[in-house]
BAKOLRO-30724 format. One record per atom (N, C-alpha, C): residue number from 0; residue in three letters; atom name; y, z, x. Coordinates in Angstrom, 2 decimals. Last residue first. Layout:
ATOM  seq  type  atom    north       up     east
ATOM  NUM   ALA    CA        Y        Z        X
...
***
This chain:
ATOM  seq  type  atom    north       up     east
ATOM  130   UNK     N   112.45   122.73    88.44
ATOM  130   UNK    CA   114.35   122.84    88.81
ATOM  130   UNK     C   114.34   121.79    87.51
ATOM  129   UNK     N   110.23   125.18    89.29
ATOM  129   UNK    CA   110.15   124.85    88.00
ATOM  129   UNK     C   112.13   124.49    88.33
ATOM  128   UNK     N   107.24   125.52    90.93
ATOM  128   UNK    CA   108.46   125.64    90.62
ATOM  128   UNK     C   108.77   124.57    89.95
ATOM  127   UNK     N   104.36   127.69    91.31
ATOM  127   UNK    CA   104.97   126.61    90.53
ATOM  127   UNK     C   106.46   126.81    90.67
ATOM  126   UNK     N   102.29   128.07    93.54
ATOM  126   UNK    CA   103.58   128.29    93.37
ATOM  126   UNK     C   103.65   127.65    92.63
ATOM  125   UNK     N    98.58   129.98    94.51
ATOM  125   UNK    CA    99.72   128.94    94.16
ATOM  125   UNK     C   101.11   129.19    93.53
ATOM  124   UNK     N    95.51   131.19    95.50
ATOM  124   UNK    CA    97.41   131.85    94.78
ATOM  124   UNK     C    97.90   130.42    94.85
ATOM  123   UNK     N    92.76   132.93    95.41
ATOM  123   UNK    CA    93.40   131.50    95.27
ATOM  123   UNK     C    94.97   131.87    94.73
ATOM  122   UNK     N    92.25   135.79    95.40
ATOM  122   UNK    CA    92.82   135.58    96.20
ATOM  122   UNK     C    93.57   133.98    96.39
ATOM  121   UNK     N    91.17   135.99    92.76
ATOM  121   UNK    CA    92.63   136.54    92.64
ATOM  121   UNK     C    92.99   135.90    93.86
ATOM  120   UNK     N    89.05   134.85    90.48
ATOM  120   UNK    CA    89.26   134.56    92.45
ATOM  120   UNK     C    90.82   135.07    92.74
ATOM  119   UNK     N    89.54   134.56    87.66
ATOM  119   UNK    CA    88.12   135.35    88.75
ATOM  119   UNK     C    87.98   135.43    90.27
ATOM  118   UNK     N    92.07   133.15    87.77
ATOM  118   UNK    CA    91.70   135.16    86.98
ATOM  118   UNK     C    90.08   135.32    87.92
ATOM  117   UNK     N    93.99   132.28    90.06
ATOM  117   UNK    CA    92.57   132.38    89.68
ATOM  117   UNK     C    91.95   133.71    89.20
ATOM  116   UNK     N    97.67   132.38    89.77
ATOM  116   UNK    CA    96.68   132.53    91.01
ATOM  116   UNK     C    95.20   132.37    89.43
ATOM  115   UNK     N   100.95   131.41    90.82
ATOM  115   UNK    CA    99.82   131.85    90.06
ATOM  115   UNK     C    98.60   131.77    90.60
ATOM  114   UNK     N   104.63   132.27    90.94
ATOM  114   UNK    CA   103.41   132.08    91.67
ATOM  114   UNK     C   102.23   132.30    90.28
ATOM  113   UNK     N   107.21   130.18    90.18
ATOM  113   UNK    CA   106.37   131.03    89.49
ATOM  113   UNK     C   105.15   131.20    89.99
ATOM  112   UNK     N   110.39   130.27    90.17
ATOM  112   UNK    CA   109.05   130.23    91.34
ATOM  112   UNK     C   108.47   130.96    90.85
ATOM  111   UNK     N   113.10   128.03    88.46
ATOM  111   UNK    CA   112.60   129.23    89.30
ATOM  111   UNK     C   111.00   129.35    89.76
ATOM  110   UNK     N   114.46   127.98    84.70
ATOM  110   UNK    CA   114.15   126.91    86.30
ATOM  110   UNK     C   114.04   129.06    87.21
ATOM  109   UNK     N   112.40   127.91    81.89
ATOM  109   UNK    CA   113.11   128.82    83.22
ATOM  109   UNK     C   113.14   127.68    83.84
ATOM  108   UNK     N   110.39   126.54    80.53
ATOM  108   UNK    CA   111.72   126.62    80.74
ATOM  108   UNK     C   112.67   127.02    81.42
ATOM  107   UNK     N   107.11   127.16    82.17
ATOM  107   UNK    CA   108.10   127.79    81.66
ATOM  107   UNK     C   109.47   126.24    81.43
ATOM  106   UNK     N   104.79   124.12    81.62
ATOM  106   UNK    CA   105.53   124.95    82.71
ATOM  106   UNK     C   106.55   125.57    81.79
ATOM  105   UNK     N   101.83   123.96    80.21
ATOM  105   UNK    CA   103.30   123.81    80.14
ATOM  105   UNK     C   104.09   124.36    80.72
ATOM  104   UNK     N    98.51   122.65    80.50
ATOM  104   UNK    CA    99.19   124.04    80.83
ATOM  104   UNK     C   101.11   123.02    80.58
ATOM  103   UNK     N    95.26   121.22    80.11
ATOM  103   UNK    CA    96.92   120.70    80.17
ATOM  103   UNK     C    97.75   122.35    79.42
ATOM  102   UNK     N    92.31   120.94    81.42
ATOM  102   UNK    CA    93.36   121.42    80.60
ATOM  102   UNK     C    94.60   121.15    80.87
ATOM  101   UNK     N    89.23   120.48    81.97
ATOM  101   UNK    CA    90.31   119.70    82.35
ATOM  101   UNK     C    91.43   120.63    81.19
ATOM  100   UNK     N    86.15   120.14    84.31
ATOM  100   UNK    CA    87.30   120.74    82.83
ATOM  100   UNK     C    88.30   120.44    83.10
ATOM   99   UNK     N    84.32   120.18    86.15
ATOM   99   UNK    CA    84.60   119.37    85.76
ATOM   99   UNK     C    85.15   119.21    84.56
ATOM   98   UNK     N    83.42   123.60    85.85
ATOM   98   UNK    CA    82.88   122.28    86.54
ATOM   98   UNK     C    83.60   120.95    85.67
ATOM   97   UNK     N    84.96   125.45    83.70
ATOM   97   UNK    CA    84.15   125.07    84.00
ATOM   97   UNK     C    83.65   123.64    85.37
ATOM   96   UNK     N    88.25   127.22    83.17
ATOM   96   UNK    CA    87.69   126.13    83.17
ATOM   96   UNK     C    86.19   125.92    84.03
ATOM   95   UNK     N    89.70   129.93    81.80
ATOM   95   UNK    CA    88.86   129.62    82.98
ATOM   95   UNK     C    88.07   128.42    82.62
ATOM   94   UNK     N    92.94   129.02    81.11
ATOM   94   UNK    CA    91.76   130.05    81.30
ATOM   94   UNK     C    90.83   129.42    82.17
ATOM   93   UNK     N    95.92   128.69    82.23
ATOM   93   UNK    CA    94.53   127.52    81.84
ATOM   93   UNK     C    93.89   127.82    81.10
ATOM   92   UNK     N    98.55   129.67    80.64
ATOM   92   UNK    CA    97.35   130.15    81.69
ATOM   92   UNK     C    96.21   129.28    80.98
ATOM   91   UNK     N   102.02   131.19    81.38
ATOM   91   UNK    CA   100.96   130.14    81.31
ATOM   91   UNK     C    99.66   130.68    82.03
ATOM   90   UNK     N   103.40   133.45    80.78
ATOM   90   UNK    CA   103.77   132.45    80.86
ATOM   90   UNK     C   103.10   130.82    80.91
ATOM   89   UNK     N   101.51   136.25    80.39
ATOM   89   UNK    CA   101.72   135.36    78.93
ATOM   89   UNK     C   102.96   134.04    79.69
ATOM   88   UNK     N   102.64   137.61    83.20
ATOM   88   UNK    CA   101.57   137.68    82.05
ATOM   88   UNK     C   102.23   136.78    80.78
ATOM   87   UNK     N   103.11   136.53    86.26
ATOM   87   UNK    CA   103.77   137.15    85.10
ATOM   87   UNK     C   103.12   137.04    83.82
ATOM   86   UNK     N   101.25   134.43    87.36
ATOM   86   UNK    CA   101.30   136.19    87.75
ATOM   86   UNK     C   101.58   137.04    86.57
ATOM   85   UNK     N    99.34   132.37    85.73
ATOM   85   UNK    CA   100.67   133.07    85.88
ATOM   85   UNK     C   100.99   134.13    86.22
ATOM   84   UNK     N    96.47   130.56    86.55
ATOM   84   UNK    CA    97.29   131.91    85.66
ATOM   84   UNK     C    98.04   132.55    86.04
ATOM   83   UNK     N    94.39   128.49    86.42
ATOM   83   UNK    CA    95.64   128.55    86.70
ATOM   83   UNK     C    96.43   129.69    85.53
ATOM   82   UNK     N    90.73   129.08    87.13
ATOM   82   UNK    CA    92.03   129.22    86.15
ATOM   82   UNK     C    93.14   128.66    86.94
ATOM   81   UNK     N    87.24   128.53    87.52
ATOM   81   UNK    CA    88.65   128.79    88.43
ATOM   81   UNK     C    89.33   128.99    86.68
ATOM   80   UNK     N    83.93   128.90    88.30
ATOM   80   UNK    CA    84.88   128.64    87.13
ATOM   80   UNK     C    86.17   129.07    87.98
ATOM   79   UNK     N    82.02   126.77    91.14
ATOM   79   UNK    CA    82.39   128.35    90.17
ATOM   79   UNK     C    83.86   127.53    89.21
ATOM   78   UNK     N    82.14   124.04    91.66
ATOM   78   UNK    CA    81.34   124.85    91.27
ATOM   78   UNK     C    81.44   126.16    90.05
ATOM   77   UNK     N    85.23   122.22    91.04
ATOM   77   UNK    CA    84.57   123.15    91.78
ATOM   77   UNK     C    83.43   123.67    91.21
ATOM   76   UNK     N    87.20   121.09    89.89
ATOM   76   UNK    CA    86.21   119.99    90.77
ATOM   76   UNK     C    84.92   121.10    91.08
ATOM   75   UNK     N    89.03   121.05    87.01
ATOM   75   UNK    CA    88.41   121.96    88.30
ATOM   75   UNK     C    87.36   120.95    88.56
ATOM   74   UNK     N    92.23   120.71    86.58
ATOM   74   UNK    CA    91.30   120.11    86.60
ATOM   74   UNK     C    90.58   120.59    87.45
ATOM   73   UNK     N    95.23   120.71    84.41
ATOM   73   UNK    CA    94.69   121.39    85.14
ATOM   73   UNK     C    92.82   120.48    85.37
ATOM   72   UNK     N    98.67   118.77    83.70
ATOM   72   UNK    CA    97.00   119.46    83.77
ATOM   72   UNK     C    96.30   119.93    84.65
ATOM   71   UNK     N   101.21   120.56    82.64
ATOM   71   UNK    CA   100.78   119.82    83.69
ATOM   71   UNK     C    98.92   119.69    84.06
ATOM   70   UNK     N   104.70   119.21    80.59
ATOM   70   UNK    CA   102.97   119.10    80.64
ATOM   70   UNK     C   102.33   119.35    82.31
ATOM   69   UNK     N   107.89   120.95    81.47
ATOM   69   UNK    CA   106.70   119.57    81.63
ATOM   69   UNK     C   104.85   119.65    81.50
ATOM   68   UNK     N   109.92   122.63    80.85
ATOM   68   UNK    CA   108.44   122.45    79.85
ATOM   68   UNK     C   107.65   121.27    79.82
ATOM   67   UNK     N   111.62   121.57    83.77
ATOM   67   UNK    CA   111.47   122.45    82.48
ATOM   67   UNK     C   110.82   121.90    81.10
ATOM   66   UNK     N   109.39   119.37    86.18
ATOM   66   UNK    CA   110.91   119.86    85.62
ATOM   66   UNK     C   110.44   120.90    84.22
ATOM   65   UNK     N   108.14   120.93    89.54
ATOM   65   UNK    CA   107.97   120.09    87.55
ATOM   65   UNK     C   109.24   120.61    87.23
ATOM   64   UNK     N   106.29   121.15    92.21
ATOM   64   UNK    CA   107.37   120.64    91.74
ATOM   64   UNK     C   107.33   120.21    90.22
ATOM   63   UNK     N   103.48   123.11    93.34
ATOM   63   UNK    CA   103.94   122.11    92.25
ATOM   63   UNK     C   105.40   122.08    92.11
ATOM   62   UNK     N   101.63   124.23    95.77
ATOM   62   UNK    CA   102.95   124.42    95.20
ATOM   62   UNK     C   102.86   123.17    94.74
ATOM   61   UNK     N    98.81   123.65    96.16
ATOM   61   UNK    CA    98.85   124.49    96.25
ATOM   61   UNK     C   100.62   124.92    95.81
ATOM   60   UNK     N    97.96   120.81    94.40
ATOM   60   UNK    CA    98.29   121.53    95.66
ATOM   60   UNK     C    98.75   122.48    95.67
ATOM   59   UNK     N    95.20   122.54    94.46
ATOM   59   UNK    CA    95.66   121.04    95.12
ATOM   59   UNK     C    96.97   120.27    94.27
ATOM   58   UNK     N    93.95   125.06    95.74
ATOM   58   UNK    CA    94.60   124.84    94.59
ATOM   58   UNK     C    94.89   123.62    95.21
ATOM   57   UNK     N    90.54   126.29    96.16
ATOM   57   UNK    CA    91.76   126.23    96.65
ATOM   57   UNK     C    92.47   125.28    95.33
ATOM   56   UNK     N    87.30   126.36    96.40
ATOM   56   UNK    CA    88.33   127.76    96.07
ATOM   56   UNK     C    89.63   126.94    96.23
ATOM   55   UNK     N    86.88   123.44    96.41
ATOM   55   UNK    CA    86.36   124.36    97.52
ATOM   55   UNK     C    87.38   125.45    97.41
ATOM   54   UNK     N    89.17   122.78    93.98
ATOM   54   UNK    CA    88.19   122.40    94.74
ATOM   54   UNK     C    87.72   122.67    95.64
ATOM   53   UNK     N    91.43   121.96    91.20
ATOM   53   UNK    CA    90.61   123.46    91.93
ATOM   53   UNK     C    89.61   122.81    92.62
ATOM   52   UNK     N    94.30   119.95    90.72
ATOM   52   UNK    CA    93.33   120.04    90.94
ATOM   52   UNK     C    92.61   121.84    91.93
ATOM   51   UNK     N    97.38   119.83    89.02
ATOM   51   UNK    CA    96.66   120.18    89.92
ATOM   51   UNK     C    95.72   120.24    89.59
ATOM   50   UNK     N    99.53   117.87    88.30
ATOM   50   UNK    CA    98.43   118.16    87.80
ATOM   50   UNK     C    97.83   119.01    88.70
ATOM   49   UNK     N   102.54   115.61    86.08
ATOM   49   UNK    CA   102.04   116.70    87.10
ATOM   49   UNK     C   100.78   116.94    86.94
ATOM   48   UNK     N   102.30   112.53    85.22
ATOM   48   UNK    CA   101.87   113.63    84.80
ATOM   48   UNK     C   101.88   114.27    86.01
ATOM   47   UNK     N   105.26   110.33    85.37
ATOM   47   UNK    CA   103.82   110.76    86.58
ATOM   47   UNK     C   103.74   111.44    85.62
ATOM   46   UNK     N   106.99   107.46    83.85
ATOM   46   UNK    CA   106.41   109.14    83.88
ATOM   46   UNK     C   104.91   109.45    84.50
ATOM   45   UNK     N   109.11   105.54    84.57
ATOM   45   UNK    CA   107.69   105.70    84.59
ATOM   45   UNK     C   107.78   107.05    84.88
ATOM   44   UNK     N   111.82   104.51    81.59
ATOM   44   UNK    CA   111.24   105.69    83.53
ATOM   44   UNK     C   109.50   106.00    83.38
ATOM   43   UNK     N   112.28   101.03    80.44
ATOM   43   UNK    CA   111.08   102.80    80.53
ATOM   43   UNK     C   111.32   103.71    81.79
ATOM   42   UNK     N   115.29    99.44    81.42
ATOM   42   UNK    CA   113.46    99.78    82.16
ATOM   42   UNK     C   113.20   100.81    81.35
ATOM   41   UNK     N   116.87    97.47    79.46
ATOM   41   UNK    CA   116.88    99.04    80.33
ATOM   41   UNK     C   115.33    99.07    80.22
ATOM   40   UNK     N   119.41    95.09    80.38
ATOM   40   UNK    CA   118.12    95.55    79.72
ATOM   40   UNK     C   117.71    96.42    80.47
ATOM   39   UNK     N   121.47    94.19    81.99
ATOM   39   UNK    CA   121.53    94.73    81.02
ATOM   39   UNK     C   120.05    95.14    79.98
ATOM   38   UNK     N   120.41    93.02    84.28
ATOM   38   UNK    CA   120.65    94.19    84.54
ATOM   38   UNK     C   120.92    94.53    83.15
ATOM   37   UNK     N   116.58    92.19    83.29
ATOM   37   UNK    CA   118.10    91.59    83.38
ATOM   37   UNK     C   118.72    92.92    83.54
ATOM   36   UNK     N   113.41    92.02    84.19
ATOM   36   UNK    CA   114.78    92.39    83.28
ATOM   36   UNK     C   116.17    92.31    83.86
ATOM   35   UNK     N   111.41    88.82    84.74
ATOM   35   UNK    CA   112.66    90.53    85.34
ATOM   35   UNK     C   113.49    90.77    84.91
ATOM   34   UNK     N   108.84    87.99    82.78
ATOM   34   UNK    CA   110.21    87.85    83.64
ATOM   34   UNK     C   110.80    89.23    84.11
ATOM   33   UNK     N   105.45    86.27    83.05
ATOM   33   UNK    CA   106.17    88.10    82.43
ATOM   33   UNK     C   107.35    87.95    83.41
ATOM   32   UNK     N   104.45    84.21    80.91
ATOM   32   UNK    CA   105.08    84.50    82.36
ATOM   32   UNK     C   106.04    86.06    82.14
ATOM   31   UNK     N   104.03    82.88    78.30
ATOM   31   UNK    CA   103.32    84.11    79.17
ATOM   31   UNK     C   103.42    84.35    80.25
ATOM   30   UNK     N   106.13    81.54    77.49
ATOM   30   UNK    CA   105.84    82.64    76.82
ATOM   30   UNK     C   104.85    83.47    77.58
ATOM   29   UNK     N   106.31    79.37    80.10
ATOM   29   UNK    CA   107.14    80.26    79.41
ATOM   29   UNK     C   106.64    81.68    78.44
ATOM   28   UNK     N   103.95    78.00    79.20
ATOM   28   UNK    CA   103.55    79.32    80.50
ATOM   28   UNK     C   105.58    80.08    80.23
ATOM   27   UNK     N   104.23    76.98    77.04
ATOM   27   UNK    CA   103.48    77.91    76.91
ATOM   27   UNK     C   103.76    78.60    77.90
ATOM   26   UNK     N   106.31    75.45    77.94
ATOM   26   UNK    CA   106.73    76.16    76.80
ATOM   26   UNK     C   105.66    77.14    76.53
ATOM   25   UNK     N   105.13    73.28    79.35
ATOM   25   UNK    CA   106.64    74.31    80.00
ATOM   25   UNK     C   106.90    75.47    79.44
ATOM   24   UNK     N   103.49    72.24    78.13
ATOM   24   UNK    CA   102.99    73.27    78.85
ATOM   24   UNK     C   104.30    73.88    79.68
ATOM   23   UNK     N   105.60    71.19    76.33
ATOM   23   UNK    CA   104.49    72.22    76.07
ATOM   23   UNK     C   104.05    72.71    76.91
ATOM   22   UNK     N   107.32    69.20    78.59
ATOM   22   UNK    CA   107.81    70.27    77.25
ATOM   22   UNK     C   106.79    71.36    76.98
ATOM   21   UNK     N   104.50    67.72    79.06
ATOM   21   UNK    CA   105.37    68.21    80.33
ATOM   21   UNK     C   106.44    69.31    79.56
ATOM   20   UNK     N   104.10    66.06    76.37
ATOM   20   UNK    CA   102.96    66.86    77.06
ATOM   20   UNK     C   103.74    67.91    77.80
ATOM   19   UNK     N   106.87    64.57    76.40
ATOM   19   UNK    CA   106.64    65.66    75.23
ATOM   19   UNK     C   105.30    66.82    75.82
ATOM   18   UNK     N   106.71    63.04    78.45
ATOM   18   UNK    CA   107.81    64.31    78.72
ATOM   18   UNK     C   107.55    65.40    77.31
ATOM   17   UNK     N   104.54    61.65    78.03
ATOM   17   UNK    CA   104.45    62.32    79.44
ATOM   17   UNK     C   105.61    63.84    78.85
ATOM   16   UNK     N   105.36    60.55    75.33
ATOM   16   UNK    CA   104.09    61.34    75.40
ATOM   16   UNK     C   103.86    62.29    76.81
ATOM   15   UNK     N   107.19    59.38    76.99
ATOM   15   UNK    CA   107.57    59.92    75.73
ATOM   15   UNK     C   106.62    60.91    75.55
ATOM   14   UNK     N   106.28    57.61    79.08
ATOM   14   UNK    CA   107.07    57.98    79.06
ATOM   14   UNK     C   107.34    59.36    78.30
ATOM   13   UNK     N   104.47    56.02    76.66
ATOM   13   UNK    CA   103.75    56.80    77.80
ATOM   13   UNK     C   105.19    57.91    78.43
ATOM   12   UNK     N   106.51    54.38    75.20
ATOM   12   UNK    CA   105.47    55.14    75.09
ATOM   12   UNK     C   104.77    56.27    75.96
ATOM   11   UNK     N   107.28    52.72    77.20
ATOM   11   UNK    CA   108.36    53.71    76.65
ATOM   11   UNK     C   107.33    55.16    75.85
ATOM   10   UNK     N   105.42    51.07    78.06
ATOM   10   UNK    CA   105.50    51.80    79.24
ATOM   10   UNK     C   106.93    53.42    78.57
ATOM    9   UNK     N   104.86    49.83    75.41
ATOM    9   UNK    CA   103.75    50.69    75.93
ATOM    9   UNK     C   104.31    51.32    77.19
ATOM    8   UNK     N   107.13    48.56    76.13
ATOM    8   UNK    CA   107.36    49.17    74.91
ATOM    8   UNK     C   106.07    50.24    75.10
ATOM    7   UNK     N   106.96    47.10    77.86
ATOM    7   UNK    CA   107.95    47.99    78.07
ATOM    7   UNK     C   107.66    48.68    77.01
ATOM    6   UNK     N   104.73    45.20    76.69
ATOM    6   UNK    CA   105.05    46.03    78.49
ATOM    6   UNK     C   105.79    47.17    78.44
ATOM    5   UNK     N   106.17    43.78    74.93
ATOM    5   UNK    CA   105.02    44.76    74.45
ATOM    5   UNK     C   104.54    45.72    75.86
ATOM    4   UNK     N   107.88    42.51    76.61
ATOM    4   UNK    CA   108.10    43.05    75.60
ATOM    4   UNK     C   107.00    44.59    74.99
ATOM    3   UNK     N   105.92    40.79    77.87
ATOM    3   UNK    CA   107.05    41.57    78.12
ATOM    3   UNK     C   107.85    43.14    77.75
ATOM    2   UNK     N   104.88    39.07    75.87
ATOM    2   UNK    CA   104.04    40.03    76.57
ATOM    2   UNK     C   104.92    41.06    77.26
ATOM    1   UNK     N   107.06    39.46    73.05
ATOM    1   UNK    CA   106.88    38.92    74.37
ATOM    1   UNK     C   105.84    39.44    75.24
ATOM    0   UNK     N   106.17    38.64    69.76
ATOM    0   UNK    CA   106.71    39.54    70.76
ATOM    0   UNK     C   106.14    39.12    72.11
***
């Protein structure tokens, strides 16, 4: 065989091994490249948790937007014990959470304005509404 010969044949080589190497790593970062769904593929709806927070006496925030029987937790930052409790009796009610407590309350079914307020601090008041 021709020195020639054996030239091309090591240069077909390399070639081969280049585009087979250049295939795999095409083929790995393929599988871990996160792509954009296509219009026919359907997104998850990212779900917020509603929540209010109790902190220097007050409600945060003080009116809540939630749709019908949405989870919403409750979370006291505050010293003294607070609640989230439903004017209207037996619709919802935290109880009284401690320093750094946390509860998850369920908004009525009703759509409509449900004020609530702090079983030991009557004067903390807040709105839930509920469309």
């Amino acid at each position: 065989m021709s020195s020639l010969s054996k030239n091309a044949l090591i240069v077909g080589a390399l070639v081969v091994v280049l585009l087979l190497g250049g295939f795999l790593i095409l083929s790995q970062n393929k599988s871990t490249t996160p792509t954009t769904p296509t219009a026919t593929q359907q997104q998850e709806p990212v779900l917020t948790k509603a929540s209010i927070e109790i902190k220097d006496f007050k409600y945060s925030p003080a009116t809540l937007t939630v749709k019908k029987g949405e989870k919403i937790t409750v979370t006291n930052k505050d010293v003294a014990g607070h609640s989230v409790t439903s004017d209207e009796e037996g619709l919802f009610d935290s109880e009284v959470l401690g320093k750094d407590e946390t509860r998850e309350i369920t908004a009525p079914s009703e759509l409509g304005e449900y004020p609530f307020h702090c079983t030991p601090h009557p004067q903390i008041k807040g709105t839930l509404i509920v469309e």
